[in-house]
N, C-alpha and C positions, 0 to 999 in steps of 0.2 A: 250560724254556720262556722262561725271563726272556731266554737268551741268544740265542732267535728273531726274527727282524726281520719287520716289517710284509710286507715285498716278501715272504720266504720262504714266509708267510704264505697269502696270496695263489695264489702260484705253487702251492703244495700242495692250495689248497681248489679251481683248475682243472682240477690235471691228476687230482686224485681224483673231481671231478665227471666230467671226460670220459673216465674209467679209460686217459689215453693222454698221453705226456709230446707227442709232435706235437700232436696239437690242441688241448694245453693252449697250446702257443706259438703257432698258432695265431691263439689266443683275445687271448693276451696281447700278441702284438706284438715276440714275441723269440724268438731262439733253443732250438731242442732243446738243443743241449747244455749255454745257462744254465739252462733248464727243470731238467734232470739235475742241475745245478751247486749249485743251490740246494735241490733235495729231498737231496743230498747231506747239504750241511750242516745242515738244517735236521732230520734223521735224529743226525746226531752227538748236536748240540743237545739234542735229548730221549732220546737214548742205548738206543732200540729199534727193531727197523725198523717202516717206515710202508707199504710196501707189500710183494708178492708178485710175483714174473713169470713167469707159467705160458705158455709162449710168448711169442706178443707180445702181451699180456692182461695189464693191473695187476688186482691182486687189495689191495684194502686189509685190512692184519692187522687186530688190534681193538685195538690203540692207534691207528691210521692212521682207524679209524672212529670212535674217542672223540676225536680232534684235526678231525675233520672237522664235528663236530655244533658244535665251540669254536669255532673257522676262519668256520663261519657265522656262530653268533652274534655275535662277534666284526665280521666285518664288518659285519655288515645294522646293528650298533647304529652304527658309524661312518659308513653309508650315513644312516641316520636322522637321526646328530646334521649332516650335510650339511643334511639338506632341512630339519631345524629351524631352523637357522641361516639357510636360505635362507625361511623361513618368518615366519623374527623380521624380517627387512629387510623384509616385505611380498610377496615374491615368493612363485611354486610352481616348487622348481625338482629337477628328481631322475629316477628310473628310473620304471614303471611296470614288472612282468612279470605278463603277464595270458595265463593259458591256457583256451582252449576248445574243446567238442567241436564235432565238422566241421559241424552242423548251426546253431551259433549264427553261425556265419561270415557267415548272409544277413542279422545284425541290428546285430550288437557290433561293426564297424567303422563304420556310421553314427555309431554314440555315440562312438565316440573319436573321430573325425573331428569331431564337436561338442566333444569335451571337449580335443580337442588347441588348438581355436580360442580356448579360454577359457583354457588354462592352457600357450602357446606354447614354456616355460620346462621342459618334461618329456616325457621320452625313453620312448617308448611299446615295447617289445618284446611283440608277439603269438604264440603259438603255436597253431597249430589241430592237432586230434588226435582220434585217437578215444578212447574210454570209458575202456578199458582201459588206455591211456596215460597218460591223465591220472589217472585214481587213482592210478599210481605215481610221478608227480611229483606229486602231493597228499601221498600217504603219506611221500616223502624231503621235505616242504617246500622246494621247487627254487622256488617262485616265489612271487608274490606274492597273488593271486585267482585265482580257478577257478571256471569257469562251464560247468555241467552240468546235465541234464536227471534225474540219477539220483540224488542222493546218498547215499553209501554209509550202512550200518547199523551196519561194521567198524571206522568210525575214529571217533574221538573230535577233532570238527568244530564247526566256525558254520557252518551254513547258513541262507542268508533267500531263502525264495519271493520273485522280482520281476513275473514275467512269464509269461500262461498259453504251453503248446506243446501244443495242440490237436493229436492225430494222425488222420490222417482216411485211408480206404481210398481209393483214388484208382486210377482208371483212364482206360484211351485213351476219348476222345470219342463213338466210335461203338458203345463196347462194349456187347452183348447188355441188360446190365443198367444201363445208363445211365438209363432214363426208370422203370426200377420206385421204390416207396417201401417202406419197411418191409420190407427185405428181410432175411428170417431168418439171421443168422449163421454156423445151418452149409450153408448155402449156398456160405459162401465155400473150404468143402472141398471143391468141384468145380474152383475155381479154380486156375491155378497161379500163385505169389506169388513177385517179385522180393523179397528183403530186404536188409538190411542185413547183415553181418558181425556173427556169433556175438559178444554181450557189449556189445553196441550199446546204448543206452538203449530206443532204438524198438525192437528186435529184443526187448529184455525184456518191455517191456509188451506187445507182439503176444502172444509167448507167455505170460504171465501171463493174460491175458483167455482166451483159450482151452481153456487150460489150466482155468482155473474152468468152461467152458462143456464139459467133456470132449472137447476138438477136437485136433488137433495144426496146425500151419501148414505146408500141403503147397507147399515151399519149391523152383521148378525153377532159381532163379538167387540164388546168391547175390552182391553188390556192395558195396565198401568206401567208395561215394560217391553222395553224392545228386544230382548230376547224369549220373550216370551210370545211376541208376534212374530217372531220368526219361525219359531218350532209349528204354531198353528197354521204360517204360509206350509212350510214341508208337511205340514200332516193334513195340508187339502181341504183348512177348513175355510178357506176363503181368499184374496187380495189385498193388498193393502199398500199406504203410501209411506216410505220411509228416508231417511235422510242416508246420502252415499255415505258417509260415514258410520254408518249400525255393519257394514260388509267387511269381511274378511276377503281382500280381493282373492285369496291363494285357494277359498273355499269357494267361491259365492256360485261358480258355473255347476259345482257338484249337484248342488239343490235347487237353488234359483235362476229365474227369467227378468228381463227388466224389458215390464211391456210399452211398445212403441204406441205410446197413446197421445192424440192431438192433447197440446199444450202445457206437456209433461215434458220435461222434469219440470217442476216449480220453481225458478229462479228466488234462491233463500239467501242469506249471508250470518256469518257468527258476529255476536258484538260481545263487547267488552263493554261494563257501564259500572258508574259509582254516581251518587247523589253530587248537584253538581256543587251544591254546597259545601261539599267534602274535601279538607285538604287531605291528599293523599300523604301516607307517612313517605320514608324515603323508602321500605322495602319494598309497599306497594306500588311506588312510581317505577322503583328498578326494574318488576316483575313484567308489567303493562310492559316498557320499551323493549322487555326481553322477546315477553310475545309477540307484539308487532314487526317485530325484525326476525324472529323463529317462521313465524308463518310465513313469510316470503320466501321462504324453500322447501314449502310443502305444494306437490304437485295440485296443478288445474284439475277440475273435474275433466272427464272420459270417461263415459261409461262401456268405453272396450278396453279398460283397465278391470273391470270387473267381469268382462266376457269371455274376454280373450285369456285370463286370468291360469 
């Protein structure tokens, strides 16, 4: 290892992140065949191979996986002692990689849109995804914060409650049930339900309440996107349960109803999580205390903020 160079370094921790020497170069701004040139050497170097090539498919051996978890550390503490340095001159200056599920997308770019204004000196990278995505860039610690509606039970995590996500049954405006109250829950097994995509946060707590209530959720559509469940609530093709946050309050009375159903809305919360093994750099620790202290002046759920609207 002593006789491995920074660059090689690098180039290795790319192309094993994108299992692919192209998109490693790519990423980095050079050549396939340096990409090659330097997993070459840097293979000598440590005198075992570092990857596999089962077609066109890198497969990393388990030296190639024990130089990759190094390879991180390794950099993120170089990336770190970057933004300390840029920390000690007074400035905030460095990466951000912030990922989240599809559903926080209508809130979490306001805030960095605020927090980009305050700290102009830092490079924000967003990923939006689903559940199940993001668990496994959680679980490989690919980034820096993760903001989810679920967090797992599986990993050994920080998580901190910020922000409630109220999921509420929602349907078209003129729907049969629109002007009832207290309307009995299995009720809603006459209905047919647009969802979410199997492993969804929302799709979990639907079926978990039901499931307590001996129901199953009789599901005629399923959809990977919440604007996309929303045009098929307005085009009547069914009901479905969605987070107060998917609403444009200024729109939502135009189209939509938000049905008074026993045990609805679903009492949810947003979390912020990173591995807890993680030291957070300095931008990512500024970002977290920015959010936690932003959300305290974003209003309480009402759902006669959306009716009355």
């Amino acid at each position: 290892m002593i006789q491995a160079t920074l660059h090689q370094l690098i180039v290795f921790e790319a192309t094993a992140r994108h299992s692919s020497f192209t998109r490693a170069a790519e990423e980095l701004l050079i050549t396939q065949p340096t990409v090659s040139t330097q997993i070459k050497q840097l293979t000598r170097a440590i005198g075992v191979p570092l990857f596999e090539q089962i077609g066109k498919r890198l497969y990393l051996t388990d030296a190639g996986r024990y130089l990759l978890t190094t390879c991180q550390e390794i950099l993120g503490q170089l990336e770190n002692f970057d933004m300390r340095v840029a920390d000690l001159k007074g400035t905030k200056e460095g990466k951000l990689r912030l990922v989240s599920v599809t559903t926080a997308q209508y809130f979490i770019p306001k805030i960095l849109g605020r927090f980009c204004q305050n700290y102009p000196g830092v490079d924000i990278s967003l990923e939006v995804t689903n559940h199940e995505q993001l668990l496994k860039r959680l679980k490989n610690n690919d980034d820096d914060l993760y903001i989810l509606s679920y967090p797992p039970d599986d990993l050994t995590i920080y998580s901190q409650r910020f922000l409630e996500n109220p999921l509420m049954v929602i349907a078209k405006k003129d729907h049969p049930l629109a002007n009832h109250q207290n309307i009995p829950i299995q009720r809603l097994e006459e209905e047919p339900f647009i969802m979410r995509e199997v492993g969804s946060g929302t799709r979990r707590a639907v079926e978990h309440l039901f499931k307590q209530q001996g129901m199953t959720v009789p599901v005629r559509l399923e959809i990977g996107n919440n604007e996309a469940i929303k045009q098929a609530i307005a085009g009547g093709l069914g009901i479905s349960v969605l987070s107060w946050h998917v609403f444009n309050q200024k729109r939502f009375h135009e189209e939509f109803t938000i049905l008074d159903v026993q045990h609805f809305p679903i009492e949810r919360y947003w979390y912020v999580a990173y591995p807890k093994t993680k030291q957070l750099s300095v931008i990512a620790q500024t970002f977290l205390d920015y959010l936690l202290n932003e959300v305290k002046t974003f209003p309480n759920f009402d759902p006669n903020l959306l009716i009355s609207a």
